[in-house]
C-alpha positions in Angstrom: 12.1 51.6 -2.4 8.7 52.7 -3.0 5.4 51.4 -0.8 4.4 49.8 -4.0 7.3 47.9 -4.3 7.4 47.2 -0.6 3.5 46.6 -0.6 4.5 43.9 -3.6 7.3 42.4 -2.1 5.2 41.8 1.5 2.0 40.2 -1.0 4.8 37.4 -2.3 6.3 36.7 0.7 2.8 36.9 2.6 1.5 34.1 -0.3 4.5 32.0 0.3 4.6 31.4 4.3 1.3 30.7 4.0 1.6 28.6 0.8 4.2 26.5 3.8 2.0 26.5 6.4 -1.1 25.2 4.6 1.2 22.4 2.5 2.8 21.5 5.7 -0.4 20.7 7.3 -1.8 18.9 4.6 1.3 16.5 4.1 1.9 16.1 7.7 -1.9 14.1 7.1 -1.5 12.5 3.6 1.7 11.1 4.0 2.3 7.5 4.8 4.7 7.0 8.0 5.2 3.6 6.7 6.8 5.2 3.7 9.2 7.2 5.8 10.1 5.3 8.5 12.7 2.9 6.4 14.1 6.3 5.7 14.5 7.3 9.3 15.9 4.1 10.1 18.3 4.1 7.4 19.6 7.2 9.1 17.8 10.0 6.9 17.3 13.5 9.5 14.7 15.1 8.0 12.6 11.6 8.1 13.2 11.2 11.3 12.3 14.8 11.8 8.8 14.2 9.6 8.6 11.0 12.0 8.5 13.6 15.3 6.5 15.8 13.6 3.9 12.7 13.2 4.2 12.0 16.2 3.5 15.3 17.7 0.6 16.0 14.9 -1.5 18.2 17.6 1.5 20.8 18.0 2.2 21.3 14.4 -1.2 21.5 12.7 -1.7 24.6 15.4 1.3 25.8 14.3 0.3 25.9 11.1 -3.0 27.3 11.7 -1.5 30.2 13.8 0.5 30.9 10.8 -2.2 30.6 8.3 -4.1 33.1 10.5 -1.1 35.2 10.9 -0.7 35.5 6.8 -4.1 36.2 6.5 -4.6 39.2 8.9 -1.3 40.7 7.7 -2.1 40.4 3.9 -5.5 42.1 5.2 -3.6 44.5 7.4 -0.8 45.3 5.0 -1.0 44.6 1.8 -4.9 45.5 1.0 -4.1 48.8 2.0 -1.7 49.5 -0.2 -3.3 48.1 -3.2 -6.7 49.8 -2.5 -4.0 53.0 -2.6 -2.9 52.2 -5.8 -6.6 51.9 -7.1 -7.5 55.4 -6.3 -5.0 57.4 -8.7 -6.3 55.7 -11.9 -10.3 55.7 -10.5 -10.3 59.5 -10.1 -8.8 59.4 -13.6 -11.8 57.4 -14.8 -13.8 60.1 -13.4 -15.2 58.6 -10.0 -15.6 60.3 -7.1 -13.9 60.4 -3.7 -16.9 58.1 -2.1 -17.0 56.1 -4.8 -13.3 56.1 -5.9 -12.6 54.9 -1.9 -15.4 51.9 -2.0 -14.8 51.1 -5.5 -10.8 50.4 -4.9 -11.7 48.7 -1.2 -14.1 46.2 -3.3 -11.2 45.9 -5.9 -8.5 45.5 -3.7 -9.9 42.7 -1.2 -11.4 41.0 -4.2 -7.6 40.4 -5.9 -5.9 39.6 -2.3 -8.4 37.8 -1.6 -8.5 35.7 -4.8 -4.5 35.5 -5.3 -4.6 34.2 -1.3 -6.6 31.3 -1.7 -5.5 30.3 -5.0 -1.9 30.6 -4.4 -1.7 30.8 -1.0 -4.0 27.5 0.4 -5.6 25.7 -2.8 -2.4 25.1 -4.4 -0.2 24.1 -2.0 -2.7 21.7 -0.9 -3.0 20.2 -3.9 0.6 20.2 -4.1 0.9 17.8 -0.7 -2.1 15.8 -2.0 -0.3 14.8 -5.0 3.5 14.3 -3.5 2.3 13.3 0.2 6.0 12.3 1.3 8.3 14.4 -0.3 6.1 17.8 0.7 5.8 15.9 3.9 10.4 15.0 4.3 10.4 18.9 3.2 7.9 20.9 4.9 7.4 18.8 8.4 10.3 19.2 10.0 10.9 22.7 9.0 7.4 23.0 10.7 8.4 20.8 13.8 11.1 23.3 14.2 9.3 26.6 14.3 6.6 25.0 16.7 9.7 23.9 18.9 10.3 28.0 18.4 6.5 28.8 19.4 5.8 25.7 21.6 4.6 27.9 24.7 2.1 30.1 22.7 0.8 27.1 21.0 0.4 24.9 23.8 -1.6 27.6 25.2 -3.9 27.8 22.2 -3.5 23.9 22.0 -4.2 23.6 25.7 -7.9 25.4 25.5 -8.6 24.1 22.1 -8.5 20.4 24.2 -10.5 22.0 26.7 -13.4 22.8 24.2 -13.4 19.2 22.9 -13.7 18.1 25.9 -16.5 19.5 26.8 -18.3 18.2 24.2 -16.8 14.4 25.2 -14.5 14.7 22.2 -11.1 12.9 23.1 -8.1 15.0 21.3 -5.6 12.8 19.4 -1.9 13.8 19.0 -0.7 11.4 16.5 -1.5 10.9 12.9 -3.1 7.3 12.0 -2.2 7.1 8.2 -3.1 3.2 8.5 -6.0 1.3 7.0 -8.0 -0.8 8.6 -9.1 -4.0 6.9 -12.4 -3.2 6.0 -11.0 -0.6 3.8 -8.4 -2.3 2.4 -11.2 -4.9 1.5 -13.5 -2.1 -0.4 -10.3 -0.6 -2.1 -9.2 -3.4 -3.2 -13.2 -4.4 -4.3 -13.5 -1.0 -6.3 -10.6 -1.4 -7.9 -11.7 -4.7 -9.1 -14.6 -3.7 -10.7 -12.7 -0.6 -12.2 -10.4 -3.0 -13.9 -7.3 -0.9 -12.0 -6.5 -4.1 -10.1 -6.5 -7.5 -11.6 -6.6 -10.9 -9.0 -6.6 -13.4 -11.5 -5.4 -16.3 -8.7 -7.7 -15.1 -6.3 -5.1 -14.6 -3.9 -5.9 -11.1 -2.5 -9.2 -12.3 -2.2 -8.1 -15.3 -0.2 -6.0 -12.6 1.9 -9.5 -11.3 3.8 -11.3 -14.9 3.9 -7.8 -15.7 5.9 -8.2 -13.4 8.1 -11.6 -14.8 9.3 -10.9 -18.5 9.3 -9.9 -20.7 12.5 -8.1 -23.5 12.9 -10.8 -25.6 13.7 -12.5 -25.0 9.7 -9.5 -26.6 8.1 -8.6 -29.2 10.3 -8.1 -32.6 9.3 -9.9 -35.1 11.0 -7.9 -37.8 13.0 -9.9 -40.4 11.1 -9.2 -38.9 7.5 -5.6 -39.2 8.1 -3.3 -42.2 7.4 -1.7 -43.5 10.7 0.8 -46.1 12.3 1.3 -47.3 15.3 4.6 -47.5 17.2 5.8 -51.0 15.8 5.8 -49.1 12.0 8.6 -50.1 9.9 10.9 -48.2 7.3 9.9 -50.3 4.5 6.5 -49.4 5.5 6.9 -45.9 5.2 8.0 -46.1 2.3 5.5 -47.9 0.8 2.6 -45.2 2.4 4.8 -42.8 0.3 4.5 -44.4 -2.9 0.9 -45.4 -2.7 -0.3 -42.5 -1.0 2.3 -39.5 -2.0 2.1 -37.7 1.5 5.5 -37.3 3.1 4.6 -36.9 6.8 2.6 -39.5 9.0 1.5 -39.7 12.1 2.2 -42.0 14.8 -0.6 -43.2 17.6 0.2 -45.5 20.8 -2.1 -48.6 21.1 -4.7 -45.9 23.0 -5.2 -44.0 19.9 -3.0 -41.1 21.5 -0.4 -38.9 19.4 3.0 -40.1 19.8 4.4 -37.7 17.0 4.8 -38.6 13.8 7.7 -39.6 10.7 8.6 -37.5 7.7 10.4 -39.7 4.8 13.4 -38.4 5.2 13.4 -39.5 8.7 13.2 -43.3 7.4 14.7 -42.7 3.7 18.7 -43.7 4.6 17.9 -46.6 6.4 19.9 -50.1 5.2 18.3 -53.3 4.4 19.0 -54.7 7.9 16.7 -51.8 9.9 14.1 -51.1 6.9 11.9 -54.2 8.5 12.7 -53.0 12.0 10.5 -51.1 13.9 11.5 -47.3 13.7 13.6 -45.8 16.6 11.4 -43.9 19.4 14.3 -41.1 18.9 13.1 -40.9 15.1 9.7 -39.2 15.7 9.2 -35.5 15.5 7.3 -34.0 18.4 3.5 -32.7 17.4 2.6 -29.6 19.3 -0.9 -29.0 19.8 -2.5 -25.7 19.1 -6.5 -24.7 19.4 -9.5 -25.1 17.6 -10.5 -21.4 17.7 -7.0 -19.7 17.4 -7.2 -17.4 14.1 -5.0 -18.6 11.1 -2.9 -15.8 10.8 -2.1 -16.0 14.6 -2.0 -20.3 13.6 1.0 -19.0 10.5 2.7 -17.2 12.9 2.9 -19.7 15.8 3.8 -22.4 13.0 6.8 -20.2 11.7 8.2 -19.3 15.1 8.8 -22.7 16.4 9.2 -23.9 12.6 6.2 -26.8 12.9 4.8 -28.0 9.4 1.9 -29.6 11.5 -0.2 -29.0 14.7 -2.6 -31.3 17.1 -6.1 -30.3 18.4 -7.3 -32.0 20.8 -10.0 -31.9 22.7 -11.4 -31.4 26.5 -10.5 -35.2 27.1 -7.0 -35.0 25.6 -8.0 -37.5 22.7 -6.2 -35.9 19.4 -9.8 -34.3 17.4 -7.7 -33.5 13.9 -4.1 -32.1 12.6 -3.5 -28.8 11.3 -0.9 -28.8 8.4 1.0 -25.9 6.9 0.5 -26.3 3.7 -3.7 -26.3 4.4 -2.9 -22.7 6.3 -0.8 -21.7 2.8 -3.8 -23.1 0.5 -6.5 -20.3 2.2 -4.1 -18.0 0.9 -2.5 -18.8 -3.0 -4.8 -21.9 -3.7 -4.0 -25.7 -3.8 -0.4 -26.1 -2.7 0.7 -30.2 -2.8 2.6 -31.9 -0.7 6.4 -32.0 -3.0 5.4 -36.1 -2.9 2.1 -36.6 -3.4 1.1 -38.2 -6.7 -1.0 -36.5 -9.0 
């Protein structure tokens, strides 16, 4: 085989290993973990490889730049040599002399390896991971992961006073990738793409979704004094009647000192027989009301609703007197709009 040849054969696998490293470090940024973690936990190895590599972000983007570097010096080293020799046969031809046959083909030669490097070996393999984050990312990362297991000492070295540099200039290294948005860019995404007429919120409900997250508990509570109460000597029949005239299917049940004893839902009272509908209802009947606080976030309010499966919460306040009720529907109304009680009347 001829240097040429050789010289050729180096150039394309030069182009390629660094075409790797650069795509690899690229993806191992622009892909989404949560796109690759239900993969990893369905069982998937090279997810859960891509996973360790994200997890270990610091070790395999210096990998990847000592690779990069590596490519570069040896296409330099190696391969610009060879071409600037090729050059020089068809310059003299052309009638150029020896100085100006040598600085000619130099010029020549680290102009094309130069140009064929970045094209093919960084600006399109970048582009490549830009445009198919996770599978450049399930593909390249843990091939990556397992040459810097291969080079881990020399790269925690480099790694090592790399750190040391940031440092001194206060900078805190990281050594995991954050491929999470926060909520004010969620909110400006969502914005732009609004106005671009890419996203359409027609129910406002993605709107809604960021109000949520700002509301307490105490701005939509319903004052004690808004709501329709019983006391403790409340009857079936009367229950039912609050349901037909008033179409709300939970109420709430005070002692004679105004405090919360808890409170009936219709179906509670709905099977009862002639003989008990003008009884008083049975203490064992009401349904506990938990209480919950006035400045407690809603989402945090949702969540503490659906774990111990409450549609309704108390507030109270410093003197243990009930202040309002919090019902679940009110939470789910901040979010999707008006949502009515199944029996309330129109």
């Amino acid at each position: 085989m001829s240097d040429p040849i050789v010289a050729l054969f180096s150039f394309i696998g030069l182009l390629t290993a660094s075409a790797f490293f650069v795509a690899a470090e690229f993806a191992i940024f622009s892909a989404r973990r949560a796109q690759i973690e239900p993969r990893a936990e369905a069982g998937s190895k090279p997810a859960q490889l891509t996973i360790k590599g994200m997890e270990n972000v610091s070790l395999i983007v210096a990998t990847c730049q000592l690779g990069i570097t590596i490519c570069a010096l040896l296409i330099l080293i190696v391969v610009e040599p060879s071409v600037q020799q090729l050059l020089k046969g068809p310059l003299y031809a052309l009638g150029f002399g020896e100085d100006a046959t040598y600085a000619t083909s130099f010029v020549i030669a680290l102009a094309v390896v130069t140009f064929l490097h970045v094209l093919l070996g960084e600006m399109v393999p970048k582009n490549i991971a830009f445009s198919i984050p996770e599978r450049a990312a399930l593909v390249l990362v843990p091939i990556a992961y397992g040459l810097s297991l291969v080079l881990k000492p020399v790269v925690v070295v480099l790694n090592g006073m790399a750190n040391g540099v940031l440092r001194l200039f206060g900078v805190k290294a990281v050594n995991e990738t954050n491929s999470a948005y926060t909520l004010d860019q969620v909110e400006n995404i969502v914005e732009h793409s609004t106005r671009e007429g890419v996203l359409i919120d027609a129910t406002g409900a993605i709107g809604n979704t960021f109000e949520f997250t700002d509301k307490k508990v105490q701005d939509i509570l319903v004052p004690i004094e808004n709501l329709i109460t019983f006391n403790l000597d409340v009857t079936p029949r009367e229950i039912e009647q609050a349901v037909a005239k008033h179409g709300f299917s939970r109420y709430l049940i005070l002692n004679d000192s105004g405090e919360i004893e808890g409170y009936l839902h219709l179906k509670d009272v709905i099977d009862s027989d002639e003989e008990e509908a003008d009884e008083p209802v049975e203490r064992k009947l009401l349904r506990t009301v938990k209480s919950i606080g006035g400045t407690v976030e809603l989402e945090d309010a949702l969540a503490l609703m659906k774990r111990d499966r409450q549609h309704l919460m108390a507030n109270f306040n410093d003197d243990g007197k009930p202040v309002g009720l919090l019902f679940l529907e009110d939470i789910l109304e901040e979010l999707v709009g008006e949502v009515q009680d199944a029996t309330r009347r129109d």
